[in-house]
N, C-alpha and C positions, 0 to 999 in steps of 0.2 A: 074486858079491860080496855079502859080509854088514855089517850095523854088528853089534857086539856088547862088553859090557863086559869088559874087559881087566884081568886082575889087571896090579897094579906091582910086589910083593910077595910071597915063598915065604907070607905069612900070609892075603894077599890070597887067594892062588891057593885054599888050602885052605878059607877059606868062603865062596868060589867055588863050591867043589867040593862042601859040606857044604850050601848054599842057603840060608846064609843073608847072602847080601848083598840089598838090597833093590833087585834089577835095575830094576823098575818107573821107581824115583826116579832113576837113571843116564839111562834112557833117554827121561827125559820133562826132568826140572826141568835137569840138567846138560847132555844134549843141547841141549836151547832152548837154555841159557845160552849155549852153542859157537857153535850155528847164530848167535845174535845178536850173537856180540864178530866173530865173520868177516867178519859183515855190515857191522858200524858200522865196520871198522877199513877196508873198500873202501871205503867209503861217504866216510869222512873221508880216502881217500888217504897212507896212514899207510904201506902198501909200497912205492908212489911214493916217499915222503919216504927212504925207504932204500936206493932202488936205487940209487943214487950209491956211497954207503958208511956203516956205521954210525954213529950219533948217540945220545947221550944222551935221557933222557927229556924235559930242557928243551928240549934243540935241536927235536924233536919236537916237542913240544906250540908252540912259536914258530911253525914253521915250518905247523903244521893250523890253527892258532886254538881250541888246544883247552885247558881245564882240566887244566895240568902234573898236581894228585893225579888226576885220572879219570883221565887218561890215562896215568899209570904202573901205574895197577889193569887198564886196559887191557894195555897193551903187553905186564905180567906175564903175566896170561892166555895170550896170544899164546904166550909163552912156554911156558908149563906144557902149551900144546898144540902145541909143535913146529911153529908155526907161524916163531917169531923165535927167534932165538938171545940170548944174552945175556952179553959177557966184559968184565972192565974197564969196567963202569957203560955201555956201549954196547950197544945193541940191535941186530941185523944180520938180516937176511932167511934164510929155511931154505931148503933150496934146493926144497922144494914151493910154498914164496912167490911166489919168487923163478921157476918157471917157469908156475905157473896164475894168480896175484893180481897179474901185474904189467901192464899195457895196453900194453906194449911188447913183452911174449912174444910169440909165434907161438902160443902154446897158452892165452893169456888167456880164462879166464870170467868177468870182473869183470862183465859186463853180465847175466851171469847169475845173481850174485852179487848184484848190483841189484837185480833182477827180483825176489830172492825175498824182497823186503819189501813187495812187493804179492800172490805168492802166499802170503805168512804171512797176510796179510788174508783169502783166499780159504779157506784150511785151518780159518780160526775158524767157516766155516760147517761144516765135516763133519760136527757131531753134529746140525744141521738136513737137512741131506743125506739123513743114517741113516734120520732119523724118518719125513720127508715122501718119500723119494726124488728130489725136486726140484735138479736140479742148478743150478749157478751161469750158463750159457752166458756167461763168459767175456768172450768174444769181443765181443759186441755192449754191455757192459757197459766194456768197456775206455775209459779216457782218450788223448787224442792222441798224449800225451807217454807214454803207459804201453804205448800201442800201438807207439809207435817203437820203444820198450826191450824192447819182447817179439821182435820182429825179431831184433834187434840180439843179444839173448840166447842167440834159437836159431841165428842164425851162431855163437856162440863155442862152442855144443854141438856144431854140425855137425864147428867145428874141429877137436875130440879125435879122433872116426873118417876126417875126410874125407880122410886121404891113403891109408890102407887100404881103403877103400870106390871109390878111387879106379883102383884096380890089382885089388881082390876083387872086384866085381860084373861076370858074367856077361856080356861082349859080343859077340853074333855077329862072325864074321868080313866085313869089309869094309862092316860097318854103316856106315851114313851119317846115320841122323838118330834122335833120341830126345825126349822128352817128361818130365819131370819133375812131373806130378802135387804140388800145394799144396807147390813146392818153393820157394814166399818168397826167401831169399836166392841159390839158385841154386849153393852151394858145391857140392853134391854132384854135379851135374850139370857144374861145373867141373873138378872131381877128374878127374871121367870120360873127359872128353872131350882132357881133357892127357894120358891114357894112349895115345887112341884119336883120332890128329891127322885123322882121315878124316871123325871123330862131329860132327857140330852136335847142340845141343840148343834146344828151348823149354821155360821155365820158369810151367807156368800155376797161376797163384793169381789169389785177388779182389782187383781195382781195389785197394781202400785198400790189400792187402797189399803189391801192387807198391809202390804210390809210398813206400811206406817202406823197402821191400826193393830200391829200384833201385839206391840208393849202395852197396850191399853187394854186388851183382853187379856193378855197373862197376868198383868193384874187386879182382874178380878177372883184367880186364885182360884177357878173351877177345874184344871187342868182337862184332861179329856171328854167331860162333859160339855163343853162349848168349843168347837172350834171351828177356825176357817177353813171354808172351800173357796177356790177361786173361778170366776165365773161371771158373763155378762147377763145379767139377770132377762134379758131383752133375747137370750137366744139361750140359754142353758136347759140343758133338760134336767125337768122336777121330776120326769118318772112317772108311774102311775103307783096310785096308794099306797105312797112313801112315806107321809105324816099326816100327825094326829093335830097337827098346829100349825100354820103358817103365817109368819109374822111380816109387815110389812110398814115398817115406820118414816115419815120423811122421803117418800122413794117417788110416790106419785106424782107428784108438780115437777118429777124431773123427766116425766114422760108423756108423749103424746096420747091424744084420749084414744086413739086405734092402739098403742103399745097396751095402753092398761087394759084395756079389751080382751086384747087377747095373750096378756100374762092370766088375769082372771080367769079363763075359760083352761090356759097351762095348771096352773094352782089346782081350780076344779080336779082336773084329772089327779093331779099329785097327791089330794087328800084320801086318806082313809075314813070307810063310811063313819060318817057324825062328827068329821073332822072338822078344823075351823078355819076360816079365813081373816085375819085381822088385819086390817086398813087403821094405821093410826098419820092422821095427817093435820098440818091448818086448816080449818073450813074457811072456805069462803062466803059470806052471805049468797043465799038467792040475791036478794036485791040490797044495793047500796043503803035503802032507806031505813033496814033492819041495825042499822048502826052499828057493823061489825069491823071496827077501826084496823084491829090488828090482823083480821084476815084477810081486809082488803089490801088495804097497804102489804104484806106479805106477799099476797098472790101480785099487784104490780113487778115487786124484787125480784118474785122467783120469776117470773115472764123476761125481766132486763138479766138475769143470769145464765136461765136456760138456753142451752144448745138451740132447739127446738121452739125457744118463744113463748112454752105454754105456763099456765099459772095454776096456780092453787084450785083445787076443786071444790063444788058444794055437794052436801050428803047427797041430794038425786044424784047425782053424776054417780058419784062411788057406788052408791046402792045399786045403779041402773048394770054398772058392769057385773059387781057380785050377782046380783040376779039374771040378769043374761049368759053366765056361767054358768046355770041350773041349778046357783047354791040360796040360801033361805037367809036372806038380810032380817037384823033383829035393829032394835033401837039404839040409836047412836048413844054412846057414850061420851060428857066431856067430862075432861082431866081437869080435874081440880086446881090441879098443883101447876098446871101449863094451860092456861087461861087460850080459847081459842082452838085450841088442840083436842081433838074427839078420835074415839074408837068405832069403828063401823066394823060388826060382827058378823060373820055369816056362815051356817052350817049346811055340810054335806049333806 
């Protein structure tokens, strides 16, 4: 998956094609501008106010408390980006509104959409980043209420993949118990285990993580088939031939390559013979020129986030630590439904 500017026009197209549109300014001043009306339009519940059925600009702005002229410069926009539609002086939801920006989907990112008015904070460090190498660690910098919302966010990411993730990850036969690694809200470990009515899981992350991550697991309604342990995945013991499964989604680009090393080699021991190990991460290209927009760009993020500096991995890297565990890497799996995102499988 790429972002890139889009002629509208047979004139467009052509100097497009001739170079001389000035891409840069597309993809900086008018991109922001996009990323910021999505934002503010969740932010003030402007899709909410539509889901019912269309409304005029006034009824809108009544109904947000919002400045009727902003908020038709607003809405317009919306428009001009196929976000809203617009017939007979009425505004009505698109149907990509209408299934990711509304908190009543099943496919709702609005809290992710949230979130990313605190990572627009975090991205105005990157040219400090560059200079110093010093990353932001995030994580310990985080507010209560920014910490809940980062949760909460990466449930409604989890959401997009987790029913494919659910039925696609690798489960031994007649497995019985599994481990989810800094799996915070628990969904994926859910998904799992409704495929595989035999599976328990535990979900371990850190103390604070749980107690904001518990309401998002108890709604998944598994009761004592999924739950949290608490525990630093970077020092807890897995035990020896404890599970038939070990999940591990999103955790690696938050650790350095000697951590994951020797989690890998932890894991190994933890499994029971034929057991799995499953790495679900962003890839990163081998090389820039394989044009992999979103994993590279990702892996910069996670480097300006991380504690530790480090970024997003490529399959050799993950493959080289599963097999330097003594476990048996198979072919990478990518996620359909989460573009960029693969499975890296490997048997005891």
């Amino acid at each position: 998956m790429k972002l890139a500017v889009r002629a509208e026009t047979i004139l467009e197209r052509l100097a497009l094609w001739l170079g001389q549109v000035p891409e840069p300014l597309f993809e900086t001043h008018i991109s922001a501008t996009l990323a910021r009306t999505i934002m503010a339009a969740v932010e003030l519940e402007i899709f909410e106010c539509l889901e019912p059925a269309p409304l005029t600009a006034v009824d809108i702005s009544a109904r947000s408390v919002t400045d009727p002229g902003a908020t038709t410069l607003l809405l317009d926009a919306l428009v001009a980006c196929d976000y809203l539609t617009l017939s007979n002086g009425r505004y009505a939801l698109a149907s990509k509104s209408r299934k990711w920006l509304l908190r009543s989907s099943a496919n709702s990112v609005c809290d992710k959409i949230l979130l990313q008015a605190v990572e627009w904070r975090w991205l105005a460090h990157l040219e400090d980043f560059v200079r110093t190498g010093r990353p932001l660690d995030f994580h310990t910098t985080m507010s209560d209420g920014e910490r809940d919302l980062y949760h909460r966010s990466m449930r409604a990411i989890a959401g997009i993949a987790g029913r494919e993730v659910g039925w696609r990850t690798p489960v031994p036969r007649n497995a019985r118990q599994m481990i989810d690694l800094g799996g915070s809200h628990g969904h994926f470990a859910a998904s799992i285990c409704r495929n595989h009515p035999l599976l328990n899981a535990q979900v371990l992350d850190f103390p604070d993580a749980i107690e904001k991550a518990a309401p998002l697991l108890a709604a998944e309604h598994l009761g004592a088939r999924v739950v949290h342990i608490a525990g630093d995945v970077t020092q807890a013991d897995l035990g020896s031939r404890q599970y038939d499964l070990v999940f591990m989604s999103n955790l690696a680009h938050h650790l350095a390559e000697k951590q994951n090393f020797a989690l890998a080699k932890r894991i190994a021991r933890a499994l029971r013979p034929g057991g799995i190990f499953v790495i679900q991460e962003a890839v990163r290209p081998a090389s820039p020129a394989e044009a992999g927009q979103t994993g590279t760009l990702l892996g910069l993020y996670f480097a300006l986030q991380s504690k530790s500096g480090v970024t997003s991995w490529t399959v050799a890297d993950m493959n080289a630590w599963q097999a330097d565990a003594g476990l048996k890497p198979l072919k990478a799996r990518r996620l359909h439904t989460a573009p960029g995102w693969v499975q890296l499988s490997a048997y005891a």
